[in-house]
C-alpha positions as CSV (number, residue, x, y, z in Angstrom):
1,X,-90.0,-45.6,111.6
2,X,-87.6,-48.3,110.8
3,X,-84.4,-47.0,113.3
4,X,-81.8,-49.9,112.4
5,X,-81.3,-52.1,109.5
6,X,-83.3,-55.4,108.7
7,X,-82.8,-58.3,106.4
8,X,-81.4,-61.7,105.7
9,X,-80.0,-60.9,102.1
10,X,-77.5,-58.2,100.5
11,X,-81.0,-56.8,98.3
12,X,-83.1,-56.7,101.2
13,X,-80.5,-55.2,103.6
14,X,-79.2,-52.8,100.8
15,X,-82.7,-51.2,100.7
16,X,-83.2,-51.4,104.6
17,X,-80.1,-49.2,104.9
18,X,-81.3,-47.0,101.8
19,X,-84.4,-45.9,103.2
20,X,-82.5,-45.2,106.8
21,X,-80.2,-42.9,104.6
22,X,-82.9,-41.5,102.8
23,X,-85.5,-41.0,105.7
24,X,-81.8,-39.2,107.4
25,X,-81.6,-41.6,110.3
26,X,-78.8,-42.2,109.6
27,X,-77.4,-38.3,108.3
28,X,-74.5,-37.0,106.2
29,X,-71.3,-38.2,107.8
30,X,-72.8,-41.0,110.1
31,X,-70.5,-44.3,110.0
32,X,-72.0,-47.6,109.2
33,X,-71.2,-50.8,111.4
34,X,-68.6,-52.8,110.3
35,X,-69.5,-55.4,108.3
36,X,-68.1,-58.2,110.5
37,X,-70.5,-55.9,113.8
38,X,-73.8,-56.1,111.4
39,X,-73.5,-59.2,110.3
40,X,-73.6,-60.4,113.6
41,X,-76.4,-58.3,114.8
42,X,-78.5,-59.5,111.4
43,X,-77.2,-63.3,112.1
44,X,-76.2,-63.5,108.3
45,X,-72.5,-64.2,106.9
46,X,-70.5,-61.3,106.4
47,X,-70.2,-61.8,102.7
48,X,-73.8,-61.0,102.5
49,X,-73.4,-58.0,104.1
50,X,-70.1,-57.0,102.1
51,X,-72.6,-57.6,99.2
52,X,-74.7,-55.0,100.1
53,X,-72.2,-52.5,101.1
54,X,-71.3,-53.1,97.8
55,X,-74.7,-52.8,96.4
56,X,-75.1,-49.5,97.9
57,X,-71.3,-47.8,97.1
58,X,-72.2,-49.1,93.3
59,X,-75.6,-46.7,93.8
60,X,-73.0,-44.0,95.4
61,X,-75.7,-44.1,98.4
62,X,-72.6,-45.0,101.0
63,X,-68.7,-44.0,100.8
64,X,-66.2,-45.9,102.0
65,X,-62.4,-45.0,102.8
66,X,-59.7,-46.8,104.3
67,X,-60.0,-46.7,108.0
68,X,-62.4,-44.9,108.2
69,X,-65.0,-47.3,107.0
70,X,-68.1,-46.9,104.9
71,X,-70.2,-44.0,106.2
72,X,-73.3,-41.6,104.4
73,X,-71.7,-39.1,102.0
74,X,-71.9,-35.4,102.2
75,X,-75.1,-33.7,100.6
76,X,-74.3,-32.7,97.0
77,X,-76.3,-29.9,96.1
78,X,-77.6,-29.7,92.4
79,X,-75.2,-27.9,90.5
80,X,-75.6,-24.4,88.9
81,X,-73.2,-23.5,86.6
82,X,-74.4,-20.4,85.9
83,X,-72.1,-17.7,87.9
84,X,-73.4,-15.5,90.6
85,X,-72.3,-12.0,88.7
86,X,-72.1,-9.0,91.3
87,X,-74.0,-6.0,89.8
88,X,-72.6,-3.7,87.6
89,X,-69.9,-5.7,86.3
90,X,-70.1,-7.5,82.8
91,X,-70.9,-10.7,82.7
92,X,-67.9,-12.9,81.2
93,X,-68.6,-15.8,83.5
94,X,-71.9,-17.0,82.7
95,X,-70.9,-18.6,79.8
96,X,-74.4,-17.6,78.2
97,X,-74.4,-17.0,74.1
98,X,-75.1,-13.8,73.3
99,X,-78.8,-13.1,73.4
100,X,-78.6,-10.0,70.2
101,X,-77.9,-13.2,68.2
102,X,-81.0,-15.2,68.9
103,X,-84.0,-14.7,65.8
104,X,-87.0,-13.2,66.7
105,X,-90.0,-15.7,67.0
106,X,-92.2,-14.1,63.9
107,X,-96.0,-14.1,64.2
108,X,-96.6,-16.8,61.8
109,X,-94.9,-19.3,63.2
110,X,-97.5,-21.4,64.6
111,X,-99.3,-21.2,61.3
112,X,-101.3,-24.6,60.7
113,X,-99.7,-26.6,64.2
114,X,-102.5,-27.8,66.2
115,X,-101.3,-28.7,70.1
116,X,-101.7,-32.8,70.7
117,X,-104.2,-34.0,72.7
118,X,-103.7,-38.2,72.9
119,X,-100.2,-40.1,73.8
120,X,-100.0,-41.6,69.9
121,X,-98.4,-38.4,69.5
122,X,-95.1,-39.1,70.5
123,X,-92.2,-39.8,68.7
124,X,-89.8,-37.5,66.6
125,X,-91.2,-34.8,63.8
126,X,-90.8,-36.6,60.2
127,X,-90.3,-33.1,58.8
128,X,-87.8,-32.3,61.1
129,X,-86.1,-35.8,61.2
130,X,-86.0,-35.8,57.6
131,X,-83.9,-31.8,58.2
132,X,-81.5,-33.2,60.6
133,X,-80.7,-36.2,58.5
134,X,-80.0,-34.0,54.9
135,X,-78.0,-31.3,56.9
136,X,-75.7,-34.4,59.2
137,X,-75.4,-36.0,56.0
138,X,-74.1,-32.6,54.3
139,X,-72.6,-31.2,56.9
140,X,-70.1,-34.0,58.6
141,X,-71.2,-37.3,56.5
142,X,-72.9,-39.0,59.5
143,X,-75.5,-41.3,57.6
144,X,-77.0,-43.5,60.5
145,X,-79.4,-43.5,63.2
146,X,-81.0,-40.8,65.0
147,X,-82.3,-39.8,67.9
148,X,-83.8,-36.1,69.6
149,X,-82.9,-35.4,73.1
150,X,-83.0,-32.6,75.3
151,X,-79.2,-31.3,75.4
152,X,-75.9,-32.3,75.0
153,X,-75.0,-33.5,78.5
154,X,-78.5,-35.1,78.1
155,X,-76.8,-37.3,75.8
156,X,-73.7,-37.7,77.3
157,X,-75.2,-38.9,80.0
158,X,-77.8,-41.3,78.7
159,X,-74.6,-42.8,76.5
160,X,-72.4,-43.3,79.7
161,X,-75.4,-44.8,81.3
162,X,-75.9,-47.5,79.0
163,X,-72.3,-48.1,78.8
164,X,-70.4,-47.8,82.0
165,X,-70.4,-49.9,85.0
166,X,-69.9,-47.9,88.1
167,X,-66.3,-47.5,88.8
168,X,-65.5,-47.4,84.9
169,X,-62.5,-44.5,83.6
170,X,-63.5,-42.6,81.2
171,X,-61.1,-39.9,79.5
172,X,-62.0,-36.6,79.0
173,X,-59.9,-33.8,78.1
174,X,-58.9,-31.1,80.3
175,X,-60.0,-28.5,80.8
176,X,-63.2,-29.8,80.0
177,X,-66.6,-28.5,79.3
178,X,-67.8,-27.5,83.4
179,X,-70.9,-29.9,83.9
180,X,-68.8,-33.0,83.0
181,X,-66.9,-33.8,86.1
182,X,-69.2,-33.4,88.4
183,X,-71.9,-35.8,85.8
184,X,-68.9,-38.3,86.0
185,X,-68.9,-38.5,89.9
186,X,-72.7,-38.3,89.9
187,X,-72.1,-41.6,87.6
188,X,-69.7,-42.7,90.1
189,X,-66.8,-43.3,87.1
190,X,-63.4,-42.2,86.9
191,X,-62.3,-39.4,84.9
192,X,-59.0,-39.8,83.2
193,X,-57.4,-36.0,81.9
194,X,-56.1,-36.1,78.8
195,X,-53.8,-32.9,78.6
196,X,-55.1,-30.5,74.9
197,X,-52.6,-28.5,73.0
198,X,-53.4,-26.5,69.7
199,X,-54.4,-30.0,67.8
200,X,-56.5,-31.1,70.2
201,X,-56.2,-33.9,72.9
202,X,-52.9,-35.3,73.0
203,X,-53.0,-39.3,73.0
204,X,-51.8,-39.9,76.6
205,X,-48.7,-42.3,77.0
206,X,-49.5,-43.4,80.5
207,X,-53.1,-45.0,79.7
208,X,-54.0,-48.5,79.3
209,X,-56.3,-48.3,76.8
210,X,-57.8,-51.6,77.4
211,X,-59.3,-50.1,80.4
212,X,-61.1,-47.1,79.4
213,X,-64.8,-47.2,78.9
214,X,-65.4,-44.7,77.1
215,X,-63.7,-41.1,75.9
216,X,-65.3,-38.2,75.1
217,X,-64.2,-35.7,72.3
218,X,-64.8,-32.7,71.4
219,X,-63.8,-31.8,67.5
220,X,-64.7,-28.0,66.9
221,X,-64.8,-25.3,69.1
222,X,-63.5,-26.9,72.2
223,X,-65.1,-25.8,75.7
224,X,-63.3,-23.7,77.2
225,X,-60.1,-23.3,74.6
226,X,-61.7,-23.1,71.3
227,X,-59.2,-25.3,69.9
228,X,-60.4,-27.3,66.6
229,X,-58.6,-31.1,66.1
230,X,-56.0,-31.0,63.2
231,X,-57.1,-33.9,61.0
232,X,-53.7,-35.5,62.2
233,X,-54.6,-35.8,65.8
234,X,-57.9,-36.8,64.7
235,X,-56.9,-39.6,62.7
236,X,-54.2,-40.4,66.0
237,X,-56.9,-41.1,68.1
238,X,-58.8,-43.5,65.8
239,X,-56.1,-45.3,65.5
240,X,-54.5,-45.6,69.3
241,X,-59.0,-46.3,70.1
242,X,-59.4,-49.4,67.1
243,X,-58.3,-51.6,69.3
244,X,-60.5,-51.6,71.7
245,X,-64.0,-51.3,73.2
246,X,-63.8,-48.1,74.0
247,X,-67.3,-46.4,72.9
248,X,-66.1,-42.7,71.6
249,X,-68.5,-40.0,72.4
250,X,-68.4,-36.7,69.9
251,X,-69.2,-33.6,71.5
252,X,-69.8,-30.9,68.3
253,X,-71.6,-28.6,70.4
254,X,-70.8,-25.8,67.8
255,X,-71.0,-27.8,64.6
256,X,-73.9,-25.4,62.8
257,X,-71.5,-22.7,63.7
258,X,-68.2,-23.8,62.7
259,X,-65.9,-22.5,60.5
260,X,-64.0,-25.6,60.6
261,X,-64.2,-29.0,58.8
262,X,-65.3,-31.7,60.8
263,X,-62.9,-34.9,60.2
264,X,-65.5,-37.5,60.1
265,X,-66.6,-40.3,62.2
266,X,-65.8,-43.4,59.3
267,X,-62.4,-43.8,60.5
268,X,-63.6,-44.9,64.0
269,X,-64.1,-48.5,64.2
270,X,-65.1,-48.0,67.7
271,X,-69.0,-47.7,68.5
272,X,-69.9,-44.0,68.9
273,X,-72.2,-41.4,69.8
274,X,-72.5,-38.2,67.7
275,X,-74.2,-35.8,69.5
276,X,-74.5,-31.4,68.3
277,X,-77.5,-29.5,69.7
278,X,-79.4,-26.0,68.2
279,X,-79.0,-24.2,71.5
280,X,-75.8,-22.3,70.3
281,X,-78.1,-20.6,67.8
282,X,-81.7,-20.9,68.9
283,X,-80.9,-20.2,72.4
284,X,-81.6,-22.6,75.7
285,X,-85.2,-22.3,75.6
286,X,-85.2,-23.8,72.0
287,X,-82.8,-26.3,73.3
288,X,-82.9,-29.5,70.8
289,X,-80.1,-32.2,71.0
290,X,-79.5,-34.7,68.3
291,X,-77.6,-38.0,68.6
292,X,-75.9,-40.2,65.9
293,X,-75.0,-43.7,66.7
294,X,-73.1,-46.9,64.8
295,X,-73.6,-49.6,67.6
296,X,-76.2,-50.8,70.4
297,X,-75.7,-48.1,72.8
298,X,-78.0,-45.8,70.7
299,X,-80.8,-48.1,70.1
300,X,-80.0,-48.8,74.4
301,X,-80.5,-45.5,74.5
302,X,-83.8,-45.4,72.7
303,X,-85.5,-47.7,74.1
304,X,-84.4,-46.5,77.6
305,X,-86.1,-42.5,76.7
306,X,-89.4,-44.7,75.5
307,X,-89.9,-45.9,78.9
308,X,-89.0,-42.1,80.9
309,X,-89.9,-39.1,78.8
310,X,-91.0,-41.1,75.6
311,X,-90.9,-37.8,73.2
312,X,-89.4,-34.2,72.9
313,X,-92.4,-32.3,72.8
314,X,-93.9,-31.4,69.3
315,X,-94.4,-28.5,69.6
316,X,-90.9,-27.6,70.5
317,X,-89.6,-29.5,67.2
318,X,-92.3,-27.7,65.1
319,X,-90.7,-24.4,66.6
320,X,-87.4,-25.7,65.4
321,X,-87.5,-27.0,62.7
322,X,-89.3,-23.2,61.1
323,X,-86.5,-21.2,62.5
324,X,-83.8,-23.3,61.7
325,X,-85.0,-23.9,58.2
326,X,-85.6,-19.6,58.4
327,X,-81.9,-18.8,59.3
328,X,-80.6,-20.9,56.8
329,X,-77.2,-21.5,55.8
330,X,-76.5,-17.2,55.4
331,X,-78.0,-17.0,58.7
332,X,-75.7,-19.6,61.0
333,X,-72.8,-18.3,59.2
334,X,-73.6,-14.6,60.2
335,X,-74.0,-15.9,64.1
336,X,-70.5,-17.9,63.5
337,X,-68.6,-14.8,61.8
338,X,-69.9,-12.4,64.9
339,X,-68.6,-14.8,67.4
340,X,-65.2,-15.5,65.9
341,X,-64.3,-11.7,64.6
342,X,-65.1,-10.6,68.6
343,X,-62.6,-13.4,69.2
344,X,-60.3,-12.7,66.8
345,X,-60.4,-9.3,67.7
346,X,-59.7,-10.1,71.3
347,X,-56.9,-12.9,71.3
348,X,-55.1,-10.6,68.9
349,X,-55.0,-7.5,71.2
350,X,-53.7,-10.2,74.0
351,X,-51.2,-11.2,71.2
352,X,-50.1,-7.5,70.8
353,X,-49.4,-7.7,74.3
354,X,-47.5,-10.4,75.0
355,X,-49.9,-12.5,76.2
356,X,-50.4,-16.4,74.6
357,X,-53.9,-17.6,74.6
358,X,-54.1,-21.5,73.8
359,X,-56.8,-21.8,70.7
360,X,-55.7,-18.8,68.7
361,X,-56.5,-20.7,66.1
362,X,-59.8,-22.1,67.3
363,X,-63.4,-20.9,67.3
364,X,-66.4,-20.4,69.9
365,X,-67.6,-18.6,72.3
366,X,-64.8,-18.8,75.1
367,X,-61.2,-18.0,76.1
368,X,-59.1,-19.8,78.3
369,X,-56.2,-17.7,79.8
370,X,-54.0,-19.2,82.0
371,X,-52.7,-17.5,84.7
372,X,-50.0,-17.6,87.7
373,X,-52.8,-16.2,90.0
374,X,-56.5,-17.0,89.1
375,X,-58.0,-15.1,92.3
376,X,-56.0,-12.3,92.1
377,X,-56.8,-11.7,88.4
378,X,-60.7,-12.2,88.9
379,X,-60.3,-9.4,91.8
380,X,-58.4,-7.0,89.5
381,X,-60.5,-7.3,86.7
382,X,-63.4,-7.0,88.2
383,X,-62.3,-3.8,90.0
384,X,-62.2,-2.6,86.3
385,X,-66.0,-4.1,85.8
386,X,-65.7,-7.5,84.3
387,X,-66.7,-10.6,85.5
388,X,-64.6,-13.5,84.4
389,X,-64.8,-17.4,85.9
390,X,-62.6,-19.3,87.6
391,X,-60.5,-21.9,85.7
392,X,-60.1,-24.1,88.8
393,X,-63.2,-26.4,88.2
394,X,-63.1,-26.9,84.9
395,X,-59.7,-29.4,84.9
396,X,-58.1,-32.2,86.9
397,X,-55.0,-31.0,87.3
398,X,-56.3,-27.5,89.0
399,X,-54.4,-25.4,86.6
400,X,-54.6,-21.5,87.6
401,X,-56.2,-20.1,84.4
402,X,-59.9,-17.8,83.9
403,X,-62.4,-18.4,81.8
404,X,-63.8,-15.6,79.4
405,X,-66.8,-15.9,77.7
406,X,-67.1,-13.1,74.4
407,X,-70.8,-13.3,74.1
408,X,-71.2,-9.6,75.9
409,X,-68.6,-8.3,74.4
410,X,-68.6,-5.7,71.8
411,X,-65.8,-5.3,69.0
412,X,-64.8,-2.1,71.3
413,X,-65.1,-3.9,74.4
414,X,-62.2,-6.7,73.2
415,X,-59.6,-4.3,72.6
416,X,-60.8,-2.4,76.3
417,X,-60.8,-5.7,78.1
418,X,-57.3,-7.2,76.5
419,X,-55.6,-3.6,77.7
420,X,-57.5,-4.8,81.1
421,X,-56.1,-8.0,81.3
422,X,-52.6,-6.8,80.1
423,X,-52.5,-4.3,83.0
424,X,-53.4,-6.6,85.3
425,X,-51.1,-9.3,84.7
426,X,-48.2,-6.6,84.7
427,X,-49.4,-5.4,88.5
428,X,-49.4,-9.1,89.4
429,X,-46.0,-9.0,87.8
430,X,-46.5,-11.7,85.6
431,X,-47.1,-11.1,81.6
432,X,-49.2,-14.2,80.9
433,X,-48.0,-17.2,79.2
């Protein structure tokens, strides 16, 4: 086993000191040589071996800070975002859709689908192609080209990928949906907050625009606030982004469920990504995501997937495509009215109470209620047997606020859980915001 580096160029020592990292000779917390020490020791010019320092904090294989020098990072360990719930309690934390909502898989639904056999059978589902198409064009205008991925942060992702150099800002608005910060430092890019009030992300004063990558919004049913963009702010941001090269990427992770109109991507003269998915009402196993693109970064992004997983299985587009076509338009808007009327039903009995909650006016499957003491409330309530998560992660400026997801709720359980919360922000002596 190789027990110090080798190599008389920045690739070939890069990949020496990779595979010491990887094979954990050197572990978590162990601090590289100076660059001036190895250089010596590899009788190469320092600048080669600054390159490949640089080479491998690009890769986010090595940290370095200040004094301290360059050294192996920590272990990240894959994150779950899924909340442990202690029995007994109901879960408000998960964040999961409500299951009672999901349609039954009838017995006919494999009628005349034969399972592929050969590799020519990749590539996207005409029938289903041809859907998504009719219902983007109908439903937000979006007339360009497609592509099927597995999810939303699938897409985000992928986008970013293609787009953003290592070290790139990228704005996002807090508080944001919870996998995206920790996807940005995977990325090894900057997040920039951009603060959201009841129109939607407020264009920040402080930003020099000319050096963002890339900014992701979301339009409907923001995660976690529910807040929907007035057509105002909407039109605000394609005018501060015009500008530039920034590429804008559109989060309408609820748009088959939305009661609210979408604004439209033709105002952007920015590339973007348009990216919904079917998992809010088909649930994660029938998980399809769709992206819409105007520029290069899509057809990047094609060509990319036909080299890694080449297709989205058929059979799960077959499956699809038959239940979305079976819901139907009566269908989604059933799912969407339960949602918001549990909502509804539960921000007003807050409202009754005193207490503000930012997004009255929004839709989705979340509530974000700030709070002066996030722990304490979390304990209180779930002394009264709900489980509600932490706001902490999900912004950049830590705001003390909790999460509540409505999907296990009944109508009955809103008003019982708002008379909850209003009794235990009174014992913590606060009365909300």
């Amino acid at each position: 086993m190789e027990l110090k580096p080798k190599g008389g160029t920045a690739v070939n020592i890069a990949q020496s000191i990779a595979g010491l990292i990887r094979d954990e000779v050197w572990p978590a917390g162990y601090r590289l040589p100076t660059v001036r020490n190895l250089a010596q020791e590899l009788g190469v010019n320092p600048n080669t071996v600054s390159a490949a320092y640089k080479q491998l904090r690009d890769a986010g294989i090595i940290d370095t800070d200040g004094r301290r020098g360059s050294f192996v990072p920590e272990k990240t360990e894959i994150l779950h975002t899924e909340s442990a719930v202690p029995q007994g309690l109901v879960d408000l934390a998960s964040g999961n859709i409500d299951r009672r909502l999901l349609p039954e898989l009838p017995s006919d639904l494999l009628n005349g689908y034969h399972l592929a056999a050969d590799v020519g059978s990749h590539g996207d589902s005409p029938e289903l192609m041809s859907f998504i198409r009719n219902w983007l064009k109908q439903n937000t205008g979006i007339e360009t080209d497609l592509m099927l991925l597995s999810g939303s942060l699938d897409i985000i992702e992928r986008a970013l990928s293609q787009r953003c150099m290592p070290g790139a800002q990228v704005l996002v608005e807090t508080p944001c949906w919870l996998p995206l910060l920790p996807l940005l430092a995977s990325l090894r890019l900057e997040a920039v907050p951009v603060e959201m009030d009841e129109e939607g992300a407020q264009i920040p004063d402080h930003v020099d625009f000319s050096l963002i990558s890339a900014v992701i919004l979301t339009p409907r049913a923001h995660s976690p606030t529910g807040i929907c963009y007035s057509r105002e702010r909407w039109q605000a941001w394609q005018r501060v982004l015009a500008p530039h090269k920034t590429l804008v990427i559109i989060d309408d992770h609820w748009a088959a469920l939305s009661l609210k109109p979408f604004h439209g991507m033709e105002g952007f003269a920015n590339e973007w990504i348009y990216s919904t998915s079917t998992s809010k009402f088909l649930g994660t196993d029938m998980r399809t995501a769709v992206a819409a693109g105007n520029g290069n970064t899509l057809k990047a992004m094609k060509k990319r997937f036909s080299l890694g997983p080449r297709w989205i299985s058929k059979l799960l587009q077959h499956i699809t495509l038959q239940l979305w076509q079976r819901l139907g338009e009566s269908g989604l808007a059933d799912i969407a009215a339960s949602y918001q009327t549990r909502r509804q039903k539960l921000i007003g009995r807050l409202q009754r109470h005193g207490i503000h909650v930012p997004g009255q006016h929004g839709e989705g499957q979340h509530i974000w209620l700030p709070v002066h003491n996030e722990a304490q409330v979390i304990q209180f309530l779930a002394a009264k047997g709900w489980a509600v998560q932490s706001g902490a992660t999900f912004n950049l400026s830590k705001q003390s606020a909790v999460r509540i997801t409505i999907g296990n709720l009944s109508e009955h359980d809103c008003e019982t859980l708002a008379d909850d919360i209003a009794e235990t922000l009174s014992a913590s002596g606060k009365a909300g915001y």
